[in-house]
N, C-alpha and C positions, 0 to 999 in steps of 0.2 A: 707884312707886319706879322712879326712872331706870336702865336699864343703861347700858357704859360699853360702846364696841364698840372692837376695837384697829381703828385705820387701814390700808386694806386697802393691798397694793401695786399695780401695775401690773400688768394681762392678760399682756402680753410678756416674756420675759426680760430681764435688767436688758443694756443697749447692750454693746456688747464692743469692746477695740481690734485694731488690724490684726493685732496679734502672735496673737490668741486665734482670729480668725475667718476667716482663711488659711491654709492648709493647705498647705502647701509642698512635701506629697508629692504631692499632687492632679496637679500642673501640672507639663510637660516644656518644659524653655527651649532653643532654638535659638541658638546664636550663627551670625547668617549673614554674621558680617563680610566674611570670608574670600570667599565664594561672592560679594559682590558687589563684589568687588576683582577677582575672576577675569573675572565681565560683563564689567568697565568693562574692561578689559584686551583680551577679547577685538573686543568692539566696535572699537576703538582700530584696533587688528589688520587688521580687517577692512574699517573705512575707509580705513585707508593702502594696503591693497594693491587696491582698489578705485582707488585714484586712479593710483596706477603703473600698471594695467594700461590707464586709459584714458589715459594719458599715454604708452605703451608703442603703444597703437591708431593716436593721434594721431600721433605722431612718422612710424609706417609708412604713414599714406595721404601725409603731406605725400612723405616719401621716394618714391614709386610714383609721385606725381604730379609732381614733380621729373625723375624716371627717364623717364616717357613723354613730358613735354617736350623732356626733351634726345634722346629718339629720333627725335621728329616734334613739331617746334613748332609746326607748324600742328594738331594734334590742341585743342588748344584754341581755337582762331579762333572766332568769333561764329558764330550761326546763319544756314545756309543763304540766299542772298540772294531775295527776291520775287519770283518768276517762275518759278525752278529748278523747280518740281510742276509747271508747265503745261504744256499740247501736248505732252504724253510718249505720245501716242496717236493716229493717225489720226480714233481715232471721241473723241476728247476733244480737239479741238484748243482754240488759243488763237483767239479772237475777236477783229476787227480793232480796233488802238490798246491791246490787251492783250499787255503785254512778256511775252517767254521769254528764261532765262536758260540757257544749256549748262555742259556741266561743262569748260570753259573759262572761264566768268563772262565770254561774250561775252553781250549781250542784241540783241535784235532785237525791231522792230516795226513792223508790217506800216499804214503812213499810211496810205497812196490806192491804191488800185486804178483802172483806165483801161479800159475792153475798148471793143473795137471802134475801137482806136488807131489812125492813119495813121504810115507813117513810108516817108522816102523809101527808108530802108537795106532795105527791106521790103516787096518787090513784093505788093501783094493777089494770094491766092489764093480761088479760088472754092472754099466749105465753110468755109474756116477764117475766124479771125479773128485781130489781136495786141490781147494784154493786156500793159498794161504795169503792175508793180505797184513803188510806192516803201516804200522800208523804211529804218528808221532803225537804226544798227546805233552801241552801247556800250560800250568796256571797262573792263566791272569790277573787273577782276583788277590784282596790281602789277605784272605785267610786259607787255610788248609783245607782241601778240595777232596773230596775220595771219588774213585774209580774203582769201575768192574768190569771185563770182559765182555759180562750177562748181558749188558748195556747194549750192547754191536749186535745187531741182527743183519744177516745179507738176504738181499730181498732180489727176487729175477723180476722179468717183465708184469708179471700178475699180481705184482706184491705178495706173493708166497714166502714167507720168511724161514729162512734156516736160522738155525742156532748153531753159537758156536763150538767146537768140540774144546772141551775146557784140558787144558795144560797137555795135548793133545804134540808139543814140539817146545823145542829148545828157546827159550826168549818171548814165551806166552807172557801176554802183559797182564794176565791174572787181576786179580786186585789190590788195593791199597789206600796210601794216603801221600798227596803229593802238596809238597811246601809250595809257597806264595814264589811266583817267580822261578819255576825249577818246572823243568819236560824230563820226560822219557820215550823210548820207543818198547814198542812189545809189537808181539804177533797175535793175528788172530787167525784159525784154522777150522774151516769148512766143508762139508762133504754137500754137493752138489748135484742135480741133474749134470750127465753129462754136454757139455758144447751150451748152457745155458749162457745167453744173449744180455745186454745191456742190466746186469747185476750192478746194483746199489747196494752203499752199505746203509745201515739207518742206525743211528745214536739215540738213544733218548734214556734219560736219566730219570724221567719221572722229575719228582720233586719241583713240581710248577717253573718246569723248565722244558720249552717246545722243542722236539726235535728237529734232528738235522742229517741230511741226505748226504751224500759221497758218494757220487759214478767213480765206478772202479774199472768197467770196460765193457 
């Protein structure tokens, strides 16, 4: 004889909707509207006075730099000219056809050297000898420069200094006054120790401008 079994239900409890299976005490809601209205506020904030103050920076270097122009317009002029570091020293002289520039932006360079010269202005003496040595002289600067002879002293190993023998040959660079952008060449003429060793010339103008050295041989 058959039984009759009733239909069973489902293991799980029957589905439930949102309203039954959230709890709405369970959970604490934040409203952060406010709090990200204050961010974006600040931020704002903090960009704009970020730009003023570099706008505030910029405005004061151009001002200073403005300021120090119209104190000394030459403070911004170009770099130093090519030469100005050389023969700032006896034992670091310039080497011959190698320019020195003074702080005049007069340059010099030492061509030819002559030893053991003749010249009739210049009776031979016994022990010595003349050196005549040609130099090419520059002005770099914008205004009118003067030169003199008197300026060259040849100096031997001891720093002994000769003086020059003044118009002493043909093409003595004498003295003067030399245009902006305009050289010449002159002679200068020596009476020496004979066979004297590692002679330099030495330049110096005075006029709060350091000298400068010339190995001549």
């Amino acid at each position: 004889m058959s039984q009759y079994y009733p239909q069973q239900g489902p293991m799980y409890p029957p589905e439930q909707g949102p309203e039954e299976y959230y709890d709405d005490g369970d959970y604490e809601y934040i409203d952060d509207d406010g709090a990200n209205k204050g961010s974006v506020w600040q931020t704002s904030m903090a960009f704009v006075a970020g730009g003023c103050l570099m706008l505030l920076c910029l405005g004061g270097c151009v001002t200073m730099a403005g300021f120090l122009w119209v104190l000394d317009p030459g403070a911004s002029a170009s770099a130093p000219a090519e030469g100005s570091d050389i023969g700032l020293t006896f034992d670091e002289p310039a080497f011959p056809g190698e320019a020195v520039v003074n702080d005049q932006k007069l340059q010099v360079t030492v061509l030819e050297t002559n030893r053991n010269a003749s010249l009739e202005a210049l009776p031979p003496v016994q022990g010595q000898e003349t050196v005549i040595v040609t130099v090419e002289l520059v002005n770099l600067g914008d205004e009118d420069a003067t030169f003199n002879e008197r300026d060259f002293l040849l100096l031997n190993s001891y720093e002994e200094a000769y003086e020059p023998a003044l118009g002493a040959v043909t093409g003595a660079l004498g003295r003067g006054t030399l245009p902006p952008n305009e050289g010449l060449e002159g002679r200068l003429v020596y009476q020496v120790i004979e066979n004297e060793l590692d002679l330099r010339l030495l330049w110096d103008v005075g006029r709060d401008s350091s000298p400068r050295y010339l190995y001549i041989e």
